[in-house]
C-alpha positions in Angstrom: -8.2 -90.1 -1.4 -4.9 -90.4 0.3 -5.4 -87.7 2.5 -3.3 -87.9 5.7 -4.7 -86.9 9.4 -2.3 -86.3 12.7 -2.6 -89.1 15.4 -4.8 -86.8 17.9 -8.2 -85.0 17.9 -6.5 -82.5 18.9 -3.8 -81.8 16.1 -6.4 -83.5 13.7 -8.9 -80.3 14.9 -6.5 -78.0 12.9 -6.6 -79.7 9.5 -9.4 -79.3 7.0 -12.3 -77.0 6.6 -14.7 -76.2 9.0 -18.1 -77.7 8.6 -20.7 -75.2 10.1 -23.4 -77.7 12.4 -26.2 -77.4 9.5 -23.9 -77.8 6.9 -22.9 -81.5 8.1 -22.5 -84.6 5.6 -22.1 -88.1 5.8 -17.8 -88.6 6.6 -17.4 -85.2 8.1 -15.1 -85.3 10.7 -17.0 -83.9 14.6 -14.7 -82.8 17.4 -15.6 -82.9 21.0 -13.8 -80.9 24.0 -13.9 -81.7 27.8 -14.7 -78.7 30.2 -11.1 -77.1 29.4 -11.5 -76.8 26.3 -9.0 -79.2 24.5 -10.0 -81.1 21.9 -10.0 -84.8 22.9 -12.2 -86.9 21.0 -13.2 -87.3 17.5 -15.8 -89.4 15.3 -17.7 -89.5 12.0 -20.6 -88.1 11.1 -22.8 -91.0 9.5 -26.2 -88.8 8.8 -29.7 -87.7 10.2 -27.7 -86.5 13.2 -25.7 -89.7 13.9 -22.2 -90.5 14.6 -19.8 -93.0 15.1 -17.2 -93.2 17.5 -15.2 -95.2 19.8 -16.4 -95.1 23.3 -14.0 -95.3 26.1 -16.8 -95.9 28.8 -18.4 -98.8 26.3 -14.9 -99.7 25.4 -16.1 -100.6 21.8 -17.4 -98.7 18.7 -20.9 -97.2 18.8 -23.0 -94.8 17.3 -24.6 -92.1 19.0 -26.9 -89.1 18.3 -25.2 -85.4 18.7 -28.6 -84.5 20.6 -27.6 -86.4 23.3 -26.7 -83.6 26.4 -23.4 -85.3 26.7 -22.5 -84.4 22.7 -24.1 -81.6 22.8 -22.2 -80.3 25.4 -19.0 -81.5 24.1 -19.4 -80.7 20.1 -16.9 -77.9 19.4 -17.1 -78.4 15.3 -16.4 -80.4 12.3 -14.1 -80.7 10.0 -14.0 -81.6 6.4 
């Protein structure tokens, strides 16, 4: 598609459109913010309420559910 994405989450949060929660596809981009309320970590929404990321505490790529407390906590939006 050639479309080009800054290097952070952060700057990455600003570009696109926002995605409301019920709204969310397969390749939309989700955005997750730490208790300050920066925007630190990204993944990509794979369906049925699953995502896939790259998990510091793993230290690989996994796929997770945005039910879990931790995501659901975290989620601040998507993008698409």
């Amino acid at each position: 598609m050639g479309a080009e994405l800054p290097r952070t989450a952060h700057e990455q949060w600003q570009v696109g459109s926002p995605v409301g929660y019920s709204d969310l596809a397969a390749g939309d981009r989700l955005y997750f913010a730490g208790k300050d309320g920066f925007v630190s970590h990204t993944g990509i929404y794979i369906g049925n309420g699953y995502f896939i990321h790259a998990s510091s505490q793993s230290k690989r790529v996994v796929v997770s559910n945005l039910s879990e407390a931790l995501y659901t906590r975290m989620f601040c939006g998507a993008r698409r």
